[in-house]
mmCIF file of the N, C-alpha and C atoms, coordinates in Angstrom:
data_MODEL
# 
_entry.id   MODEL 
# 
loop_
_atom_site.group_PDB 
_atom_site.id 
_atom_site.type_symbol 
_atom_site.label_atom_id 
_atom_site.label_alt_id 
_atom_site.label_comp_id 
_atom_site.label_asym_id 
_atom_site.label_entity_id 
_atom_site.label_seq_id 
_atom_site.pdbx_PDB_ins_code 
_atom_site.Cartn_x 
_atom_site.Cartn_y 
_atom_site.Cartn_z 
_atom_site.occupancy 
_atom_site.B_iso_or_equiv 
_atom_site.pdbx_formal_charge 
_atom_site.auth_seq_id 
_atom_site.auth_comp_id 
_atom_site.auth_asym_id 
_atom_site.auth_atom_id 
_atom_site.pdbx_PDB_model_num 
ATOM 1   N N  . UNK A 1 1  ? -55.193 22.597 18.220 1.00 0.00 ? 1  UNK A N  1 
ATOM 2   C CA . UNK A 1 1  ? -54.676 22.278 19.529 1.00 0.00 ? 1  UNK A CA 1 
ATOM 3   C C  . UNK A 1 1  ? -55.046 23.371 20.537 1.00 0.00 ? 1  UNK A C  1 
ATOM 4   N N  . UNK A 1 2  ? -55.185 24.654 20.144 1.00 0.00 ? 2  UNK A N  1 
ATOM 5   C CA . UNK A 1 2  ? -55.216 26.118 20.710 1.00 0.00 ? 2  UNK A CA 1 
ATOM 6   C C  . UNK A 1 2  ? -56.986 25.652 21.545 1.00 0.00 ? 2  UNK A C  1 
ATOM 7   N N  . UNK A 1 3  ? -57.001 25.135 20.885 1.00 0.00 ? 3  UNK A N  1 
ATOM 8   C CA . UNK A 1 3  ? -59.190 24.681 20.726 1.00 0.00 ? 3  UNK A CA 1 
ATOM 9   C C  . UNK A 1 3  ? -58.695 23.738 22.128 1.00 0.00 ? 3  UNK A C  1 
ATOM 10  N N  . UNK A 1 4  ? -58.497 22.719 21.417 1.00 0.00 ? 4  UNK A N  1 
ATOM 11  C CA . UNK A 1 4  ? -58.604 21.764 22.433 1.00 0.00 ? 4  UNK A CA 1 
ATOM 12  C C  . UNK A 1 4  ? -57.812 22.104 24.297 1.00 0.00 ? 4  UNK A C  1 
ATOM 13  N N  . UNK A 1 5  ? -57.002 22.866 24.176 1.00 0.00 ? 5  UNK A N  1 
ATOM 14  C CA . UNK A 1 5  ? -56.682 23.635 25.644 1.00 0.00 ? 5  UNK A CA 1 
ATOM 15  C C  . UNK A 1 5  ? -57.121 24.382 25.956 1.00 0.00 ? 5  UNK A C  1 
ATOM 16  N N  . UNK A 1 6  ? -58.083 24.994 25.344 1.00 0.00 ? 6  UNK A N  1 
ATOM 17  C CA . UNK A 1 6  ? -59.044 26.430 25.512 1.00 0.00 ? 6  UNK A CA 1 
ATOM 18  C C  . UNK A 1 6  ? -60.236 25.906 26.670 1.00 0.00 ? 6  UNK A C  1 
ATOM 19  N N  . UNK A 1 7  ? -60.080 24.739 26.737 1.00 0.00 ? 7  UNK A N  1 
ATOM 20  C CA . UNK A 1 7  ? -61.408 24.449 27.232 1.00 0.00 ? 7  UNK A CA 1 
ATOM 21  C C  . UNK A 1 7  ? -61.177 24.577 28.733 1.00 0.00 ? 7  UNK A C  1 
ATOM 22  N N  . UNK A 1 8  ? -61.586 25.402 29.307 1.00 0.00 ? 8  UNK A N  1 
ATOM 23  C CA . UNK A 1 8  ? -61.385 26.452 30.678 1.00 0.00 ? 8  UNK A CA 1 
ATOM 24  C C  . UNK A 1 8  ? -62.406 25.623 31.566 1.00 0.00 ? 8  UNK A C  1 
ATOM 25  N N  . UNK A 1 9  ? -64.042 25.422 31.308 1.00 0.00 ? 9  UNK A N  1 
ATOM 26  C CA . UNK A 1 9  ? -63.977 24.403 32.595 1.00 0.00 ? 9  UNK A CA 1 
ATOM 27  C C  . UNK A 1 9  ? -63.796 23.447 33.050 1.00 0.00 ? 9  UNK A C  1 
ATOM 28  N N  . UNK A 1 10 ? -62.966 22.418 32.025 1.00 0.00 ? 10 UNK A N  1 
ATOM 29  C CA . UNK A 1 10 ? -61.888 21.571 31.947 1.00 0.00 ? 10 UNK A CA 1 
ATOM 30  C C  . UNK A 1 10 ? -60.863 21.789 33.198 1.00 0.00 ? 10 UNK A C  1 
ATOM 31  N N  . UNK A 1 11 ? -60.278 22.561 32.524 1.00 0.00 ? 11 UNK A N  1 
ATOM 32  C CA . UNK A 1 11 ? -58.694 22.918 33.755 1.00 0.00 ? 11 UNK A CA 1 
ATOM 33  C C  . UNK A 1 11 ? -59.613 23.416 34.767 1.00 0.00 ? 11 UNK A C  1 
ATOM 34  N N  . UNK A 1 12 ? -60.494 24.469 35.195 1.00 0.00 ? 12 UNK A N  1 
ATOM 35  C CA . UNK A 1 12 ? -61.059 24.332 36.551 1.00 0.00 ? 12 UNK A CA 1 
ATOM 36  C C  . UNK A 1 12 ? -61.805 23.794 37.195 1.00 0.00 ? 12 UNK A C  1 
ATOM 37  N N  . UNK A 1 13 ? -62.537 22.915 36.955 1.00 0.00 ? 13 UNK A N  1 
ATOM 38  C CA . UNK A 1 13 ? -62.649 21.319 37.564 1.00 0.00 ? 13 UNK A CA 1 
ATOM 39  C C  . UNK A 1 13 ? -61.455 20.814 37.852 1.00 0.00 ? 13 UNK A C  1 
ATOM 40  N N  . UNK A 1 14 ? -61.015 20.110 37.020 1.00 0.00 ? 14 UNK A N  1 
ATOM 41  C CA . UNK A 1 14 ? -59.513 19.565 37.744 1.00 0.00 ? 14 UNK A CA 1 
ATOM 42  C C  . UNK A 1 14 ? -59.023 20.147 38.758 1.00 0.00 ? 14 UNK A C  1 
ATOM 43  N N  . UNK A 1 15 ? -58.553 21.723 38.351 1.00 0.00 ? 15 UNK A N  1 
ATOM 44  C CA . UNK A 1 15 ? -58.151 22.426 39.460 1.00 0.00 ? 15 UNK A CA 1 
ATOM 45  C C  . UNK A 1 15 ? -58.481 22.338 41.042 1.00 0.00 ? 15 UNK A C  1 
ATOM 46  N N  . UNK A 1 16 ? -60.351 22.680 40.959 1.00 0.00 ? 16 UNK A N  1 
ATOM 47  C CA . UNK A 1 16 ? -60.767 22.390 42.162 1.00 0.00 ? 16 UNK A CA 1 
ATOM 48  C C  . UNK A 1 16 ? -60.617 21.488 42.736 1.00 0.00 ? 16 UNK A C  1 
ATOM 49  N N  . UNK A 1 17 ? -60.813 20.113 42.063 1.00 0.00 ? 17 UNK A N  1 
ATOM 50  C CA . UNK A 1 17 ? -61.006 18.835 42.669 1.00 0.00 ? 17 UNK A CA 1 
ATOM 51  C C  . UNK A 1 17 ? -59.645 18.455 43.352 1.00 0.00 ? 17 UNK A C  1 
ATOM 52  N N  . UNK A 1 18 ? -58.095 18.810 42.722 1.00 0.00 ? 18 UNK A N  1 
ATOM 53  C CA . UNK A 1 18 ? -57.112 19.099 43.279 1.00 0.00 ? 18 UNK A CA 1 
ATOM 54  C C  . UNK A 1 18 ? -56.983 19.703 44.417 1.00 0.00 ? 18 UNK A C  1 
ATOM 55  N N  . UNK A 1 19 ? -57.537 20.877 44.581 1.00 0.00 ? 19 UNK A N  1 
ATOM 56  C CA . UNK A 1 19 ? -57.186 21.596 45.657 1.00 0.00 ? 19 UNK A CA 1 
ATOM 57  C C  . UNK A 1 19 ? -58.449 21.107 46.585 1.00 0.00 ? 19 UNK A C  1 
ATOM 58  N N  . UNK A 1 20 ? -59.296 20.422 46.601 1.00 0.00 ? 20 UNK A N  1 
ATOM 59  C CA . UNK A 1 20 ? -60.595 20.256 47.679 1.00 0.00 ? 20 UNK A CA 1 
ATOM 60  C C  . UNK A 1 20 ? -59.550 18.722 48.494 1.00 0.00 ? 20 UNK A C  1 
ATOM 61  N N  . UNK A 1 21 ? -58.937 17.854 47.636 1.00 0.00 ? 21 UNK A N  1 
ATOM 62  C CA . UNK A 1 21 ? -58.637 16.868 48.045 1.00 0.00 ? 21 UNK A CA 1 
ATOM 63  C C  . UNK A 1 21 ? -57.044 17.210 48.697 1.00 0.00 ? 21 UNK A C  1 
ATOM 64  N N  . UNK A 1 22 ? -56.564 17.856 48.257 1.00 0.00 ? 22 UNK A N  1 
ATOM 65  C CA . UNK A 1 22 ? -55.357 18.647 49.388 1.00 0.00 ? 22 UNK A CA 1 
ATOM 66  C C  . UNK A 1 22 ? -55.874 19.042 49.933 1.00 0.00 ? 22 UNK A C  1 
ATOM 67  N N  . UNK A 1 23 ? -56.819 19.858 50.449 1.00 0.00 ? 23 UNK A N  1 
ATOM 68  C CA . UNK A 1 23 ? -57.540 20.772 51.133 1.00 0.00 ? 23 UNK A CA 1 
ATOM 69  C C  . UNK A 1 23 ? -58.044 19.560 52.622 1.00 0.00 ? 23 UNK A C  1 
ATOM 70  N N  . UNK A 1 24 ? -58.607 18.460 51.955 1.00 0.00 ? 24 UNK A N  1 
ATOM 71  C CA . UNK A 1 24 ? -59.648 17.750 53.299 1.00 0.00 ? 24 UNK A CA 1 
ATOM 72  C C  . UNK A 1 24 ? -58.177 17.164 53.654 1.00 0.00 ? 24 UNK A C  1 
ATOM 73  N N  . UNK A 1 25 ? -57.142 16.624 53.198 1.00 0.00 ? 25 UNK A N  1 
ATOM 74  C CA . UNK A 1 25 ? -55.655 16.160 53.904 1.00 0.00 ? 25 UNK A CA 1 
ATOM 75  C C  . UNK A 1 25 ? -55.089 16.988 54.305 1.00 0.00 ? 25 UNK A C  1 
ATOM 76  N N  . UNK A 1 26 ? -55.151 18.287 54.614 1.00 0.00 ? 26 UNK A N  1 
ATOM 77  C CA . UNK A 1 26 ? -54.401 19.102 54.947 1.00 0.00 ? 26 UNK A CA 1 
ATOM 78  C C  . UNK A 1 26 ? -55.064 19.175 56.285 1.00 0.00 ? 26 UNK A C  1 
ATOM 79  N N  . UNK A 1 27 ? -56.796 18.814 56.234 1.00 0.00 ? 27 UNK A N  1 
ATOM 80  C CA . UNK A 1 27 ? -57.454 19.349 57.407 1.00 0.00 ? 27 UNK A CA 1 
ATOM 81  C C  . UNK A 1 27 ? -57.357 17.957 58.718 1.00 0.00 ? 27 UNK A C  1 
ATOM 82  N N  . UNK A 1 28 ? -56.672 16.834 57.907 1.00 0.00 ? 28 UNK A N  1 
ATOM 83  C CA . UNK A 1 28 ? -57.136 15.540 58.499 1.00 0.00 ? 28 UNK A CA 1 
ATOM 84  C C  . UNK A 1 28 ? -55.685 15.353 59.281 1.00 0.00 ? 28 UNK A C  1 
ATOM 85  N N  . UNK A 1 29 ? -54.484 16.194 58.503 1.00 0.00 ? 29 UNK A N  1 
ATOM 86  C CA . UNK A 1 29 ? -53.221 15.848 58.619 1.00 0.00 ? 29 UNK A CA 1 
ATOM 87  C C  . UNK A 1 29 ? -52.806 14.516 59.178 1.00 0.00 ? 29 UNK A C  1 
ATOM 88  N N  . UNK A 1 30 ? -53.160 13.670 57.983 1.00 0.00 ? 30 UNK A N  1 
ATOM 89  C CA . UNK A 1 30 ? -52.179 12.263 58.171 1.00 0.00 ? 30 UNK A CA 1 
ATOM 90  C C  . UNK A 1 30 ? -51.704 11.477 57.080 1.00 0.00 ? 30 UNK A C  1 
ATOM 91  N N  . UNK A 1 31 ? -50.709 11.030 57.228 1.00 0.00 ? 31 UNK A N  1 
ATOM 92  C CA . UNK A 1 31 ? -50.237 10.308 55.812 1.00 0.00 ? 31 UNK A CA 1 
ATOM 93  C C  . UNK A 1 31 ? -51.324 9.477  54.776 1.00 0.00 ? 31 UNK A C  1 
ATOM 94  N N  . UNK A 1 32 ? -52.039 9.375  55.331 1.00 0.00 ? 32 UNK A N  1 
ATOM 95  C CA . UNK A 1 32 ? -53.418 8.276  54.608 1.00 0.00 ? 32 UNK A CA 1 
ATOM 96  C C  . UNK A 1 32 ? -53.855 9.622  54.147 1.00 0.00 ? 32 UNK A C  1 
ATOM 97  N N  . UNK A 1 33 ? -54.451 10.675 54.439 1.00 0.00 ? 33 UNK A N  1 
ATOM 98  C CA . UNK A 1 33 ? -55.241 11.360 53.897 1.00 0.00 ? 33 UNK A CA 1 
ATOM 99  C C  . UNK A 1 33 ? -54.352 12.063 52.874 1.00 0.00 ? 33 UNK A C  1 
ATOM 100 N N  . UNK A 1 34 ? -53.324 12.469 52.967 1.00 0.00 ? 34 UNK A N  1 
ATOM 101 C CA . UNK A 1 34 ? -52.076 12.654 51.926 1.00 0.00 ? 34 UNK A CA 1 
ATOM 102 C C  . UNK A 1 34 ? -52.020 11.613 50.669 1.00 0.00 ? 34 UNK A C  1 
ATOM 103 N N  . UNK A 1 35 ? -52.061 10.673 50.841 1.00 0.00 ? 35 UNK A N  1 
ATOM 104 C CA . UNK A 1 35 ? -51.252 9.761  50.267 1.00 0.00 ? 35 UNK A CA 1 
ATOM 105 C C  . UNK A 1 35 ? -52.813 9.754  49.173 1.00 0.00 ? 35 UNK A C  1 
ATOM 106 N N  . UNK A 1 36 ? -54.468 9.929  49.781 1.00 0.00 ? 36 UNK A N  1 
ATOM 107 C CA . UNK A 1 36 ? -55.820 9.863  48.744 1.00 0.00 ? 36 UNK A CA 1 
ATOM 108 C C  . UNK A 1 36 ? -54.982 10.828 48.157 1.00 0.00 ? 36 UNK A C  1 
ATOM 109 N N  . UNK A 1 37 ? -55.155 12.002 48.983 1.00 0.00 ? 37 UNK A N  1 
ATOM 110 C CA . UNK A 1 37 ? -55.080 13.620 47.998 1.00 0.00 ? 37 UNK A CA 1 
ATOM 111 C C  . UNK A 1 37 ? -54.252 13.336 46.933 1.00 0.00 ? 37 UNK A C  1 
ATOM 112 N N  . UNK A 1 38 ? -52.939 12.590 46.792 1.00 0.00 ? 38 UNK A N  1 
ATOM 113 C CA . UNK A 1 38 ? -52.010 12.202 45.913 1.00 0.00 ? 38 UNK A CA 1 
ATOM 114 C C  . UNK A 1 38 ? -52.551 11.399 44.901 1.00 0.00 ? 38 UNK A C  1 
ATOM 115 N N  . UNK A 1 39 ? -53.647 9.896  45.157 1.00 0.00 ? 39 UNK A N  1 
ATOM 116 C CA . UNK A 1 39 ? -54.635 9.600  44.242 1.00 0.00 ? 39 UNK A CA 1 
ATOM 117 C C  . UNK A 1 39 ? -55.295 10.136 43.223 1.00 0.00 ? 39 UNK A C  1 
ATOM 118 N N  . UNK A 1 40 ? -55.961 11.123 44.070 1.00 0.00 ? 40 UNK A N  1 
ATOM 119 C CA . UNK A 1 40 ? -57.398 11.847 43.729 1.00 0.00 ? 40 UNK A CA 1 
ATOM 120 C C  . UNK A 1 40 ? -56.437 12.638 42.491 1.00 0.00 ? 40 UNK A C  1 
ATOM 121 N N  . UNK A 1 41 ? -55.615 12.997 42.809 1.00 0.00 ? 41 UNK A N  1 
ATOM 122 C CA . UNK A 1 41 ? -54.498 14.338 41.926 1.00 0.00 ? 41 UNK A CA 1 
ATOM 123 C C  . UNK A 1 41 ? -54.360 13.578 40.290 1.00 0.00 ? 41 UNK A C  1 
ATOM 124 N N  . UNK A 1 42 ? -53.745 12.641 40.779 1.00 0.00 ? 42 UNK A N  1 
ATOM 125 C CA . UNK A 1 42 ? -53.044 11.334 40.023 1.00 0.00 ? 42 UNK A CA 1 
ATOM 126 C C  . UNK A 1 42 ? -54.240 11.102 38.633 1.00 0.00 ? 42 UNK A C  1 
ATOM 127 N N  . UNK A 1 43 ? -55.656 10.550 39.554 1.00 0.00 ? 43 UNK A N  1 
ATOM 128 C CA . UNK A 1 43 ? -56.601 10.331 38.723 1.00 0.00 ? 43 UNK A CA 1 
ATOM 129 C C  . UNK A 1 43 ? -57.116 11.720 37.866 1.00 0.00 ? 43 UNK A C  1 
ATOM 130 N N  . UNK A 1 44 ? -57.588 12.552 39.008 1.00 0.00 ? 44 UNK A N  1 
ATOM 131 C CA . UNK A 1 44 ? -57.863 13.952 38.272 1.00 0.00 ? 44 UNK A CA 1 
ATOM 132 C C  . UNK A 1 44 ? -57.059 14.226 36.776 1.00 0.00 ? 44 UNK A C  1 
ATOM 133 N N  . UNK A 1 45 ? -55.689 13.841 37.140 1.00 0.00 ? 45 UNK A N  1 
ATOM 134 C CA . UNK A 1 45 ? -54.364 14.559 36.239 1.00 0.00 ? 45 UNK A CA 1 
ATOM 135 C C  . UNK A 1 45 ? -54.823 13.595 34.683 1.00 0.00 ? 45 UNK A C  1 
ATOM 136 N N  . UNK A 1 46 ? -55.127 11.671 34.894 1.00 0.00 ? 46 UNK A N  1 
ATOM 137 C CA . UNK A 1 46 ? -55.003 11.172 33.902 1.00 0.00 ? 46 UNK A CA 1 
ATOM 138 C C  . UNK A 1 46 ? -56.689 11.540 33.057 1.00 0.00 ? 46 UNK A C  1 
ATOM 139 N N  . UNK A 1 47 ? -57.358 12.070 33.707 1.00 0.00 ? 47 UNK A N  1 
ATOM 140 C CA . UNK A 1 47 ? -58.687 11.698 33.174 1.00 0.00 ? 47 UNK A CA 1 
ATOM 141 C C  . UNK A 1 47 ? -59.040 13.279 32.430 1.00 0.00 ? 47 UNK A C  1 
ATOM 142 N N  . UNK A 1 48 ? -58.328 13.963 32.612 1.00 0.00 ? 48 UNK A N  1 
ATOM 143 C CA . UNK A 1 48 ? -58.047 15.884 32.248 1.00 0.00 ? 48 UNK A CA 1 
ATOM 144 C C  . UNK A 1 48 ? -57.033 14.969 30.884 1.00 0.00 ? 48 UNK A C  1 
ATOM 145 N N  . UNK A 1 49 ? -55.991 14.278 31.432 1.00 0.00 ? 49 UNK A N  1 
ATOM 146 C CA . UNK A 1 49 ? -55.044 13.970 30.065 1.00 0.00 ? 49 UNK A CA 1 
ATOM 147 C C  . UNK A 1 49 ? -55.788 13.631 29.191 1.00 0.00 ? 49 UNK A C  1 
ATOM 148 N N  . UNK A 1 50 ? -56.696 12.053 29.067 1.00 0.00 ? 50 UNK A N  1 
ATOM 149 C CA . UNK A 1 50 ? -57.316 11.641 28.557 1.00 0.00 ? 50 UNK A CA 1 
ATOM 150 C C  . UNK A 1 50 ? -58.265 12.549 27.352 1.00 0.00 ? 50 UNK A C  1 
ATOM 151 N N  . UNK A 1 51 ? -59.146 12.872 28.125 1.00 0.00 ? 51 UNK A N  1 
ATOM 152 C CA . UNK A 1 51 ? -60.418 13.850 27.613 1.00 0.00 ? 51 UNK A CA 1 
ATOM 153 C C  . UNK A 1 51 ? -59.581 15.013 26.570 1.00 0.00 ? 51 UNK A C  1 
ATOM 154 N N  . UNK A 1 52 ? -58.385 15.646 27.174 1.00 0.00 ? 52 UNK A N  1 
ATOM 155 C CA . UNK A 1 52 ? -57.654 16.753 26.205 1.00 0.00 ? 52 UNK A CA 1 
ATOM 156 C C  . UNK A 1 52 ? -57.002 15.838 25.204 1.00 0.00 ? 52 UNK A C  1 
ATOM 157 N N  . UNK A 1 53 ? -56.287 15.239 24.874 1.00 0.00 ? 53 UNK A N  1 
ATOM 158 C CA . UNK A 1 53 ? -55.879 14.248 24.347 1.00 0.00 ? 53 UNK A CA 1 
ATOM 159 C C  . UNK A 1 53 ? -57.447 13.734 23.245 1.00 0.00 ? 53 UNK A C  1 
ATOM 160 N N  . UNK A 1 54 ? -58.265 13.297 23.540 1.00 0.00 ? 54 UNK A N  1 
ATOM 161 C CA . UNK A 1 54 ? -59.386 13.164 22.598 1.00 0.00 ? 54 UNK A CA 1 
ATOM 162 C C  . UNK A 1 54 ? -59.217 13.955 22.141 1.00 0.00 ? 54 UNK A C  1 
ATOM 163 N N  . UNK A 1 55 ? -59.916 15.626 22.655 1.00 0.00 ? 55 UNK A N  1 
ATOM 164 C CA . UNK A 1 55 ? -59.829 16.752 21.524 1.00 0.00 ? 55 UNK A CA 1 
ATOM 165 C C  . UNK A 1 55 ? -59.048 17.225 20.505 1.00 0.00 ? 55 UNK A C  1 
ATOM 166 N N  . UNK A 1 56 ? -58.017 17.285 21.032 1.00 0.00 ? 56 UNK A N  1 
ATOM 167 C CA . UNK A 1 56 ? -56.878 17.004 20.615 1.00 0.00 ? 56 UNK A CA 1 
ATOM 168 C C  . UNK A 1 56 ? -56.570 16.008 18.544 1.00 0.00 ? 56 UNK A C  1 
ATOM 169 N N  . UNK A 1 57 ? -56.943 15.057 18.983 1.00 0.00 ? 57 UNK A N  1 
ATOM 170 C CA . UNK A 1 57 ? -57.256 14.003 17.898 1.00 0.00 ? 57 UNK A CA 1 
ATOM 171 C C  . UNK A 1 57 ? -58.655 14.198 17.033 1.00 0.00 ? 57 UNK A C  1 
ATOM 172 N N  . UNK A 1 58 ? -59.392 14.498 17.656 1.00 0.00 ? 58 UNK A N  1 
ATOM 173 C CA . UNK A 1 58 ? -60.503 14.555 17.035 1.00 0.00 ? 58 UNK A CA 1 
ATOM 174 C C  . UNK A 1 58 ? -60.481 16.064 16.126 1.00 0.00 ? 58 UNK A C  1 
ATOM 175 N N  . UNK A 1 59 ? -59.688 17.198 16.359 1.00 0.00 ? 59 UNK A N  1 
ATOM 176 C CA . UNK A 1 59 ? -59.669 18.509 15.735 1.00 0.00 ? 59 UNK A CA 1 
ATOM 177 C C  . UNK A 1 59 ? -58.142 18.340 14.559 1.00 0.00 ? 59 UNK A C  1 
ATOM 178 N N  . UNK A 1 60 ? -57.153 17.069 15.297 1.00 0.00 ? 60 UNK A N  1 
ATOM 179 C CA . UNK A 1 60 ? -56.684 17.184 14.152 1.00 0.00 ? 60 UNK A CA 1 
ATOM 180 C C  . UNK A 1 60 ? -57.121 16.449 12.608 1.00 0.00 ? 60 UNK A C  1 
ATOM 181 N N  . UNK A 1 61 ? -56.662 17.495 11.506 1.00 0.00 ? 61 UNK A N  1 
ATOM 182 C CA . UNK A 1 61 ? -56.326 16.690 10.229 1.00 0.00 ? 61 UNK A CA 1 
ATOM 183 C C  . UNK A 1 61 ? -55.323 15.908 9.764  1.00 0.00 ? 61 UNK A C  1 
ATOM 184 N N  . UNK A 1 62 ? -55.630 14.689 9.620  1.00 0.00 ? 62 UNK A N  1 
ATOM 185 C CA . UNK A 1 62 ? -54.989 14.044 9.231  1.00 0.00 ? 62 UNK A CA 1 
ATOM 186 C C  . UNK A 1 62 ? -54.836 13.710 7.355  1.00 0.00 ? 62 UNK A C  1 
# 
């Protein structure tokens, strides 16, 4: 499991892509551009779950 969270440009991708999409709503300031950044987060968050979650399974023994 230690393996499968280790994977660092994993979490900073996500990271960035988080903060670039707060970043352009912060610059646009309006509820629409809020409400992507909240998307973009959302998706970022399940597709980081996903992918760790594989590793995850695939390193354990069963």
């Amino acid at each position: 499991m230690a393996s499968a969270l280790g994977n660092w440009r994993r979490h900073a991708v996500a990271a960035l892509l988080v903060a670039a999409a707060f970043g352009c709503a912060a610059l646009l300031a309006s509820r629409t551009a809020t409400y992507g950044a909240f998307l973009v987060a959302f998706a970022v968050w399940m597709g980081w779950f996903v992918l760790t979650a594989v590793d995850v399974i695939r390193e354990a023994e069963f």
